[in-house]
DRENDO-1510 file (C-alpha; in Angstrom, 1 decimal, always signed):
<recs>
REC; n; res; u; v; w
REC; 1; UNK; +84.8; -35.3; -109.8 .
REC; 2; UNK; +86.0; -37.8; -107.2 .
REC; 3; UNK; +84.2; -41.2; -106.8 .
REC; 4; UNK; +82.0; -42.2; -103.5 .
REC; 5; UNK; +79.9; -44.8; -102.4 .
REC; 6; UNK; +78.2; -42.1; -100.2 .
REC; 7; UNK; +77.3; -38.3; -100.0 .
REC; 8; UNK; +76.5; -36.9; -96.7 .
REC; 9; UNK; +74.3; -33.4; -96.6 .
REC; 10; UNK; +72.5; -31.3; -93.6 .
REC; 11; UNK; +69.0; -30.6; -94.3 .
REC; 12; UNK; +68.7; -28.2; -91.2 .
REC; 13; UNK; +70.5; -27.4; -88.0 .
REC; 14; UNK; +69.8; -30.8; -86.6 .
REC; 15; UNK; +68.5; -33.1; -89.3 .
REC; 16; UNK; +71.4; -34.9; -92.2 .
REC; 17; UNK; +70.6; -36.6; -95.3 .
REC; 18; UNK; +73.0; -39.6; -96.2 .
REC; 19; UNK; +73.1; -41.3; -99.7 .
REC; 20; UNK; +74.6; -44.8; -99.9 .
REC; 21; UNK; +75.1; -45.6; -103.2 .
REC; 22; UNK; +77.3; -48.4; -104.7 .
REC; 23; UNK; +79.6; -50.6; -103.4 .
REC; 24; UNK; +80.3; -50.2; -99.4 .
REC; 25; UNK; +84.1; -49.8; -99.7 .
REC; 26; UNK; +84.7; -48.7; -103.1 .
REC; 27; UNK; +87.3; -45.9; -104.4 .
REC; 28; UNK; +89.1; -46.3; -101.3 .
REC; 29; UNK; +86.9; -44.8; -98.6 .
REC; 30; UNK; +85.7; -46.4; -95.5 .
REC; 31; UNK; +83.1; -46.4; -93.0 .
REC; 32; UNK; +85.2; -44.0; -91.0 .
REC; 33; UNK; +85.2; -41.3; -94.0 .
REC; 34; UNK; +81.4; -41.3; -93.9 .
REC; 35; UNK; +81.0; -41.1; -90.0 .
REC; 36; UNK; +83.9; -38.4; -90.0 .
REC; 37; UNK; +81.7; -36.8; -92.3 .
REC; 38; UNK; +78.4; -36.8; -90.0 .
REC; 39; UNK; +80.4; -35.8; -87.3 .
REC; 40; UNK; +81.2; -32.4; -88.5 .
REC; 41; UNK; +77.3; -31.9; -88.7 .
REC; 42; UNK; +77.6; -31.9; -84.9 .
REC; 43; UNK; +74.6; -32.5; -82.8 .
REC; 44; UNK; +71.7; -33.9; -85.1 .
REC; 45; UNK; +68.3; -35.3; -83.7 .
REC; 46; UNK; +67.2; -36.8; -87.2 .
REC; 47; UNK; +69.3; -38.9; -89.7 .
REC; 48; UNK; +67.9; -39.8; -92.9 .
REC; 49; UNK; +69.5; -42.9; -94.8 .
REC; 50; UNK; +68.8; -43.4; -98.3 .
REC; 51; UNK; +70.2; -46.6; -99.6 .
REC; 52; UNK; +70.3; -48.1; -103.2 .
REC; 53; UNK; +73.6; -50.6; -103.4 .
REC; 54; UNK; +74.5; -54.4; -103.8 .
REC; 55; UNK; +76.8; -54.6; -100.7 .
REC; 56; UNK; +80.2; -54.4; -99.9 .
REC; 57; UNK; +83.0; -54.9; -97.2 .
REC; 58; UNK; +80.7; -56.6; -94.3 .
REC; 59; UNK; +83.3; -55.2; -91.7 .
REC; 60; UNK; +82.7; -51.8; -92.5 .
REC; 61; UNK; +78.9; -52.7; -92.9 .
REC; 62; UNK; +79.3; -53.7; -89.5 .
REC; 63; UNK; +81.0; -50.8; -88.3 .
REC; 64; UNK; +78.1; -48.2; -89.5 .
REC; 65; UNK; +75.4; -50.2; -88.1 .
REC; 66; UNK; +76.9; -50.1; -84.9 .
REC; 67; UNK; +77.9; -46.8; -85.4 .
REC; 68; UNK; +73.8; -45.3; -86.3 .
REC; 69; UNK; +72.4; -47.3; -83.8 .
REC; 70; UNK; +74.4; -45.3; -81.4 .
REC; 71; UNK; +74.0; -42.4; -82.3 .
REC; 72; UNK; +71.3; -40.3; -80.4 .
REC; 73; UNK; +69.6; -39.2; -83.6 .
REC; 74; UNK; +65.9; -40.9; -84.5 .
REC; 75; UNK; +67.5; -42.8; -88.4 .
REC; 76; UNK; +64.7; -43.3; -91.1 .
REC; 77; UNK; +66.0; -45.4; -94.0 .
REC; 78; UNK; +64.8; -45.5; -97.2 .
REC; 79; UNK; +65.6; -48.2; -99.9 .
REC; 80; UNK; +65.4; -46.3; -103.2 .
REC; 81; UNK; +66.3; -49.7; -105.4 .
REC; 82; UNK; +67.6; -52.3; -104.0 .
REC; 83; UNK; +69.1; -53.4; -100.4 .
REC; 84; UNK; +71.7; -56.3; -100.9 .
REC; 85; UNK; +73.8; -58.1; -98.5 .
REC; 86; UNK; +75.9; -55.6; -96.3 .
REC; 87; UNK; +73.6; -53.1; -97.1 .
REC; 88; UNK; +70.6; -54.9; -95.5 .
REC; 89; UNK; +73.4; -54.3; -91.9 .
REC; 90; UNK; +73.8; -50.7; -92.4 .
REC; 91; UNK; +70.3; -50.6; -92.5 .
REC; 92; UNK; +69.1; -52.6; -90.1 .
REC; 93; UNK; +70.3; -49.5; -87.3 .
REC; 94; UNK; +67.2; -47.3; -88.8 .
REC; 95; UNK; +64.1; -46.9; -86.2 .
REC; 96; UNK; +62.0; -46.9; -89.3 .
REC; 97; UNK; +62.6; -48.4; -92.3 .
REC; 98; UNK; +60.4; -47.3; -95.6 .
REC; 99; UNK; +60.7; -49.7; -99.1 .
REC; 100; UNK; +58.8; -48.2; -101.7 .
REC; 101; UNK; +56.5; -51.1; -104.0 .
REC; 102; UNK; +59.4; -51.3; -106.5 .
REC; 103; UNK; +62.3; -52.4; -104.4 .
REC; 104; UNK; +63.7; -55.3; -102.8 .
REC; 105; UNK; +66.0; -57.4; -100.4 .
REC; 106; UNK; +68.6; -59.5; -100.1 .
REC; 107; UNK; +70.7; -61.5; -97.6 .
REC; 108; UNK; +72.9; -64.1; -98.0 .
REC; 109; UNK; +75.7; -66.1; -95.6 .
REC; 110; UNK; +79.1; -63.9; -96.0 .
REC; 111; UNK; +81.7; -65.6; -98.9 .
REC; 112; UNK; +84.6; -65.5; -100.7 .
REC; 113; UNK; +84.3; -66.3; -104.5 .
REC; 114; UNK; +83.6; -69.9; -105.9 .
REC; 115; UNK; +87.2; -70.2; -107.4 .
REC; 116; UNK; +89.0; -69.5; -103.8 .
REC; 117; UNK; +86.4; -72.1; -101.7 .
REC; 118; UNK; +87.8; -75.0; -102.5 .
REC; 119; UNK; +91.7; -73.7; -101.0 .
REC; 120; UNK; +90.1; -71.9; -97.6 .
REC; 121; UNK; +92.0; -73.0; -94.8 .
REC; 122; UNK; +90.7; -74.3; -91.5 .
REC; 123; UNK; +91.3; -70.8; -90.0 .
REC; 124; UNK; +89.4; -69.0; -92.6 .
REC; 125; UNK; +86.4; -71.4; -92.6 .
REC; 126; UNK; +86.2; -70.7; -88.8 .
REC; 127; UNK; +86.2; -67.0; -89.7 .
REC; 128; UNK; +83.6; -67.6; -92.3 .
REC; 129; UNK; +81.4; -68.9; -89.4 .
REC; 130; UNK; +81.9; -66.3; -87.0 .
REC; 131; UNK; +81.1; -63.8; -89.5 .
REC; 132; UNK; +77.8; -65.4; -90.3 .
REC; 133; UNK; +77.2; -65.2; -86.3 .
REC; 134; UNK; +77.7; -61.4; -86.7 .
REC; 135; UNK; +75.2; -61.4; -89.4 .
REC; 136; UNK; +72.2; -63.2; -87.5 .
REC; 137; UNK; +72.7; -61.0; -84.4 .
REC; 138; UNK; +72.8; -58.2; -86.5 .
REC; 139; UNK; +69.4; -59.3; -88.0 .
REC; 140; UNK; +67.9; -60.2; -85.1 .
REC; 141; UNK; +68.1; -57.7; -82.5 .
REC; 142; UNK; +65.5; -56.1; -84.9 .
REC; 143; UNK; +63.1; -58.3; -86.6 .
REC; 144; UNK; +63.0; -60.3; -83.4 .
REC; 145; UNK; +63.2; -64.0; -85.7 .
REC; 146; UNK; +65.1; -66.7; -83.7 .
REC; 147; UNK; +68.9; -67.4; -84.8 .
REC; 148; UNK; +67.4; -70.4; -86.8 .
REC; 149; UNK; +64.9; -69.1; -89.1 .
REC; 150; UNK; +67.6; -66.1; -89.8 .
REC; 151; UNK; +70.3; -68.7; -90.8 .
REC; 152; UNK; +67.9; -70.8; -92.7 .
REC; 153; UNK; +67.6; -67.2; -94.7 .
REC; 154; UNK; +71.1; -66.7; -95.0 .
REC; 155; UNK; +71.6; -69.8; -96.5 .
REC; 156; UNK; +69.1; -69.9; -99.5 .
REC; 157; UNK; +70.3; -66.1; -100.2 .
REC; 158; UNK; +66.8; -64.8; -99.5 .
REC; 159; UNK; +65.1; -62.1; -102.2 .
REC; 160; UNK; +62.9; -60.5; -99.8 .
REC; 161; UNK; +59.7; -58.1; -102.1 .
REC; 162; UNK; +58.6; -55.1; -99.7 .
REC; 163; UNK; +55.7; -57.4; -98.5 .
REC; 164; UNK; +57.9; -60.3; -97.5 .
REC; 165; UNK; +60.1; -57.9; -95.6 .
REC; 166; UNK; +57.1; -56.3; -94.0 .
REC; 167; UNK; +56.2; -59.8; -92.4 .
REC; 168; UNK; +59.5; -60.6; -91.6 .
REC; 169; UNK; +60.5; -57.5; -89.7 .
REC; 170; UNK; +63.1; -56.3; -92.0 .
REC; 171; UNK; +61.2; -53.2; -93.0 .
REC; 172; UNK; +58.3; -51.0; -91.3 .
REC; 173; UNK; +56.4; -49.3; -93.8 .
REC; 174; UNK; +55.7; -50.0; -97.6 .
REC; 175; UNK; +54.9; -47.1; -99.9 .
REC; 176; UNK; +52.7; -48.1; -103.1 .
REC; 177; UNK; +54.0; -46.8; -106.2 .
REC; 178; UNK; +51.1; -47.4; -108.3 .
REC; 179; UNK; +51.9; -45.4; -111.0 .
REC; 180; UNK; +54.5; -47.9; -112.4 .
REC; 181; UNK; +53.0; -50.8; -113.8 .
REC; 182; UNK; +54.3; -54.5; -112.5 .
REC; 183; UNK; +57.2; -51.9; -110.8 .
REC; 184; UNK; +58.9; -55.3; -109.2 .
REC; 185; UNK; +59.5; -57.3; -112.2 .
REC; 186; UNK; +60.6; -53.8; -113.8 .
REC; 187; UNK; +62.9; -53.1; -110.9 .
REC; 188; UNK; +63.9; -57.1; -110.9 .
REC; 189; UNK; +64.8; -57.0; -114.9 .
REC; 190; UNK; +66.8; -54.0; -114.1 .
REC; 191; UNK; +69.4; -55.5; -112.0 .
REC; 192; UNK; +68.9; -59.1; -113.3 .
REC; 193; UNK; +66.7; -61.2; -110.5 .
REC; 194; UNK; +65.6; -64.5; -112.5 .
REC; 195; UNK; +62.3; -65.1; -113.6 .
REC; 196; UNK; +61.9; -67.3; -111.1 .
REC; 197; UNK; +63.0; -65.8; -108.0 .
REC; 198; UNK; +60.7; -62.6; -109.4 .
REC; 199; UNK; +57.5; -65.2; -108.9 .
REC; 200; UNK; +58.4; -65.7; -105.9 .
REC; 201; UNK; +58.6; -62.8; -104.5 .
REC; 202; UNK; +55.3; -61.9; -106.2 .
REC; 203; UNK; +53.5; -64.7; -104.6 .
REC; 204; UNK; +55.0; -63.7; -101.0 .
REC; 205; UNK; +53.4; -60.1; -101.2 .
REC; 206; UNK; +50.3; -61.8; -102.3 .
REC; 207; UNK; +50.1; -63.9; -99.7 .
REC; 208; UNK; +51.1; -61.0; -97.5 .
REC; 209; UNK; +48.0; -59.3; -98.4 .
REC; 210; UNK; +47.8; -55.6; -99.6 .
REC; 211; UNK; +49.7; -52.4; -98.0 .
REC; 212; UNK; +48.1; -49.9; -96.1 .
REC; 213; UNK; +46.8; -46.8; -98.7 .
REC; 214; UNK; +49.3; -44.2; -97.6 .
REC; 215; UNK; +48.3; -40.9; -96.3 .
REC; 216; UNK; +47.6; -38.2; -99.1 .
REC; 217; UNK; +50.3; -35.7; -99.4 .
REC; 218; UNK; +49.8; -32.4; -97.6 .
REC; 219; UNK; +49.6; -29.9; -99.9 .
REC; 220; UNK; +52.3; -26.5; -100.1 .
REC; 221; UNK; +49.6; -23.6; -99.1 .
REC; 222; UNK; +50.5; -20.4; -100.4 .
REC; 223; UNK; +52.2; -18.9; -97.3 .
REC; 224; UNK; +54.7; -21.7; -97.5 .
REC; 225; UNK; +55.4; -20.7; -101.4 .
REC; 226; UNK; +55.6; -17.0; -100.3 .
REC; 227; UNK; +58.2; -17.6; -98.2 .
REC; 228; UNK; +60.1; -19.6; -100.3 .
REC; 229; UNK; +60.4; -16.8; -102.2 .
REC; 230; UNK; +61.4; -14.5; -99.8 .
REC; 231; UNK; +64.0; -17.0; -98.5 .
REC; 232; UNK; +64.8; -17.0; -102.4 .
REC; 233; UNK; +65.4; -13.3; -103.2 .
REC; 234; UNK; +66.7; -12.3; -99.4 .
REC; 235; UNK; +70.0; -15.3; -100.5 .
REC; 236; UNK; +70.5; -13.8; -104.1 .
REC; 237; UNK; +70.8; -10.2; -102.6 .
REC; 238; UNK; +73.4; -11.7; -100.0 .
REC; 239; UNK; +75.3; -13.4; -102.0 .
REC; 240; UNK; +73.7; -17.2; -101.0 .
REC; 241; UNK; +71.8; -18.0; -104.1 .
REC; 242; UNK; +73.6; -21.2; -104.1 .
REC; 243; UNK; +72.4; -22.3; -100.3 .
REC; 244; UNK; +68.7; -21.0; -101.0 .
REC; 245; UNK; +67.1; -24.8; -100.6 .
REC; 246; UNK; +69.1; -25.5; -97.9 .
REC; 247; UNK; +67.4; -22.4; -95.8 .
REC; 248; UNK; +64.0; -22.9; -97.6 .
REC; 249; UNK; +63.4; -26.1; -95.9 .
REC; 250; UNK; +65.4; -25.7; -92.7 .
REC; 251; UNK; +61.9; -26.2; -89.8 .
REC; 252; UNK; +63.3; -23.6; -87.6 .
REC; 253; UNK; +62.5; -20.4; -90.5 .
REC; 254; UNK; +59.4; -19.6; -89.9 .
REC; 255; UNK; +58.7; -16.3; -91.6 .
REC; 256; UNK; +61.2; -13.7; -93.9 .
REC; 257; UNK; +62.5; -12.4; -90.7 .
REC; 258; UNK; +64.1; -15.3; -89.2 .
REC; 259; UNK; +65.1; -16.4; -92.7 .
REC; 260; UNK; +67.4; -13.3; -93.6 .
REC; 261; UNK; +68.4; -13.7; -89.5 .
REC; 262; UNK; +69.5; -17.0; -90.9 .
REC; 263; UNK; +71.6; -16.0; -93.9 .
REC; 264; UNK; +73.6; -13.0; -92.5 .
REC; 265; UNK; +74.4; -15.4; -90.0 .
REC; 266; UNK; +75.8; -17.2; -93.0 .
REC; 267; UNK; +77.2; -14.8; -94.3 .
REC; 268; UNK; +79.7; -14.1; -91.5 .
REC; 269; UNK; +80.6; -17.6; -91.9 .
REC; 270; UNK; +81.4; -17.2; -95.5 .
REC; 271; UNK; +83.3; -14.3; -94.3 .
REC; 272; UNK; +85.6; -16.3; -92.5 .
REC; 273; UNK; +86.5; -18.5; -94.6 .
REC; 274; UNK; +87.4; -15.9; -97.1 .
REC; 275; UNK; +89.6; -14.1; -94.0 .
REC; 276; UNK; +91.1; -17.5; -93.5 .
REC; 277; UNK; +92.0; -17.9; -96.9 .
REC; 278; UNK; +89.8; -21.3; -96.7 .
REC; 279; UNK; +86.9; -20.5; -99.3 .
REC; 280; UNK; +87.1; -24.4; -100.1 .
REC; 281; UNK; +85.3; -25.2; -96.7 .
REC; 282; UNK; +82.6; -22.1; -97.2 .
REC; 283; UNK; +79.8; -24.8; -98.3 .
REC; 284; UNK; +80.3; -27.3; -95.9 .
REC; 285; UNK; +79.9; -25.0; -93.0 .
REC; 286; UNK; +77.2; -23.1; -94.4 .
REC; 287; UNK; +75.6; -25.9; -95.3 .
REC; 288; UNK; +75.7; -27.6; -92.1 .
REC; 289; UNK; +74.3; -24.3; -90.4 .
REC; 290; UNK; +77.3; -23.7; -88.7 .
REC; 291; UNK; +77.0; -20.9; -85.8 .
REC; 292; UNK; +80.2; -18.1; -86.5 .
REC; 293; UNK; +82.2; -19.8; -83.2 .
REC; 294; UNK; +82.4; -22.8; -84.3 .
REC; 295; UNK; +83.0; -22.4; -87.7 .
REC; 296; UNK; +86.1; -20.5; -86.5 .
REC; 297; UNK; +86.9; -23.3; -84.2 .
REC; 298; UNK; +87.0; -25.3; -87.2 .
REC; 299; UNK; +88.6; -23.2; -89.5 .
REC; 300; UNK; +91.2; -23.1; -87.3 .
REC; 301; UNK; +91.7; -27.0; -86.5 .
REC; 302; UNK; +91.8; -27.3; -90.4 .
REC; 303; UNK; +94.1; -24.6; -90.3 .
REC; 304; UNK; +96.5; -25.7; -87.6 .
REC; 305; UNK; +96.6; -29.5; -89.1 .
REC; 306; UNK; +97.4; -27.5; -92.7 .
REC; 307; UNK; +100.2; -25.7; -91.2 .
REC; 308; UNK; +101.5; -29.2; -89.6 .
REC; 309; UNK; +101.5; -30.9; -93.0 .
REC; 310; UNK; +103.2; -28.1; -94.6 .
REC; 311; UNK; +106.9; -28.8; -95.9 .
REC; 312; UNK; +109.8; -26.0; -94.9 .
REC; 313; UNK; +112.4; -25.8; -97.2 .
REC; 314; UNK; +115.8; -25.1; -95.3 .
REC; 315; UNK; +117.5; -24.8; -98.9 .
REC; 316; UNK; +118.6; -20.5; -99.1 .
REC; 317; UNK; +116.8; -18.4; -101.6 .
REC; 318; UNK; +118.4; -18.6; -105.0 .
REC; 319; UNK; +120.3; -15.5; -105.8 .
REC; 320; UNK; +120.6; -13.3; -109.2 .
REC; 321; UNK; +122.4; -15.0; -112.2 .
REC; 322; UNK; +124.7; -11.5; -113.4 .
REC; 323; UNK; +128.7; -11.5; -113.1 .
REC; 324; UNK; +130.1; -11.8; -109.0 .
REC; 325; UNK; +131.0; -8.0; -108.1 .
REC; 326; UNK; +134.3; -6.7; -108.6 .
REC; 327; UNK; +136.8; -5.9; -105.7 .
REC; 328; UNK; +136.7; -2.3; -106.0 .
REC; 329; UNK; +132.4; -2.5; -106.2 .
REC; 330; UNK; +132.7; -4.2; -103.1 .
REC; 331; UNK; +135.3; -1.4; -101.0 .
REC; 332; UNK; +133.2; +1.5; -102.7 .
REC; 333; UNK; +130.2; +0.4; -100.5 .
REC; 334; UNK; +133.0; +0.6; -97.2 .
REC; 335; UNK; +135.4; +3.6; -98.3 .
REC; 336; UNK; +134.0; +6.1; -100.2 .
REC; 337; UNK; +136.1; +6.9; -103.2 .
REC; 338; UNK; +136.5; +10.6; -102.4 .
REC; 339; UNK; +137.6; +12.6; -99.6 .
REC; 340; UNK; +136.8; +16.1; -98.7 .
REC; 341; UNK; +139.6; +18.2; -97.6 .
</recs>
């Protein structure tokens, strides 16, 4: 299975869940393989971001946040463990930013390692700088703190606990997650925060004061179940099994007859792909909800650039290995060997 630092999936017609995990960079893909990959969702009005990595290549940190906060759709982030570094400027593009109890912050001024410092030319110092620039108006065109308290931050590599970033303006909402006891030293101990920078943080949410009791779940009423169901059985019958959650939760399937609407209309786009000789992109599309027409636009972009890359061989056919023909083989097939009279 190939390596990411991401995973991109549609949740319904218009909505995407991403998954930024790792390094920002790593195993050789970049910013622009993740946005190509939204991009084939097409038109989406909600973006969710769930984040849990250390950081990475600030360019292409750089390049997503500018990217998100762009695009039209609303972008809800998530940090599901910890937000460090570039991370913290991917995220900063969200309009609403959720830390659960048990996560945390981190920003720091851009570097290279201690070992090169002392050989950094002039030139690369100066970069250094501007760089750091990019990182406080990054910061602050959305927790509103002036350019001096955000490079006072950058330069004591701030830990931020959810309460801290509440009060700075770095997140929105914090989610209690009371059943895990002490769940910030835990979370702290699991990627190796120091005692001391752990008592910090803890006496920041303190002084922070307690988080809003968050809103008690709705509850799945039994219509809901039924139709899960349905959505369920109506996708094994079809063929679909596989793509059952993805129609279960999609907002516009409102009852079992707009649900099986949905998968036959699924199942002309697997057809398609099976016509096309392209079963590899079947789940894609039908995941993303493709309508038939543009799936066959697709298929045939994918296609077309297939055909492009494709090497002809000018070299002939190879022929038979047996003996060369004899002379007189060859004159039988011109001259028969008999004449009528």
């Amino acid at each position: 299975m190939p390596r990411s630092w991401f995973a991109v999936q549609a949740l319904a017609p218009a909505a995407a869940e991403i998954n930024l995990r790792g390094i920002i960079g790593e195993w050789g893909l970049t910013d622009a393989d993740l946005i190509a990959e939204i991009e084939l969702l097409g038109d989406l009005t909600e973006i969710t971001l769930r984040i849990n990595s250390r950081g990475g290549d600030v360019a292409q940190a750089l390049g997503l946040f500018n990217y998100l906060r762009s695009h039209a759709a609303r972008v809800v982030v998530r940090i599901e463990g910890v937000a460090m570094s570039a991370a913290t400027i991917v995220m900063m593009a969200a309009d609403h930013i959720v830390m659960p109890s048990n996560t945390l912050l981190m920003i720091h001024n851009p570097f290279y390692t201690e070992e090169d410092l002392p050989y950094l030319s002039e030139s690369a110092r100066e970069g250094l700088a501007i760089y750091r620039d990019a990182l406080i108006e990054t910061y602050a065109a959305r927790t509103r703190l002036d350019r001096t308290a955000l490079g006072a931050l950058l330069d004591d590599e701030t830990f931020m606990s959810p309460g801290r970033a509440l009060e700075l303006g770095f997140a929105d909402e914090v989610e209690q997650v009371s059943a895990v006891p002490n769940a910030l030293a835990v979370m702290a101990c699991a990627v190796g925060i120091p005692d001391d920078v752990v008592a910090r943080l803890q006496v920041s949410d303190a002084l922070a004061g307690p988080a809003p009791e968050p809103e008690p779940a709705p509850s799945l009423s039994a219509p809901h179940a039924s139709l899960a169901s349905q959505v369920q059985s109506a996708a094994a019958e079809l063929g679909l099994a596989e793509f059952a959650p993805v129609f279960a939760v999609a907002q516009d399937i409102t009852d079992a007859a707009s649900a099986r609407a949905a998968l036959v209309l699924a199942c002309e786009v697997r057809d398609l792909c099976v016509a096309a000789g392209m079963t590899d992109q079947t789940s894609a599309l039908i995941r993303a909800r493709m309508p038939a027409a543009q799936a066959r636009a697709q298929l045939a972009a994918v296609l077309a650039e297939r055909d492009e890359q494709a090497i002809v061989s000018n070299t002939p056919p190879a022929h038979g290995t047996g003996p060369a023909p004899t002379a007189q083989q060859i004159w039988s097939k011109v001259i028969p060997t008999t004449v009528a009279s």
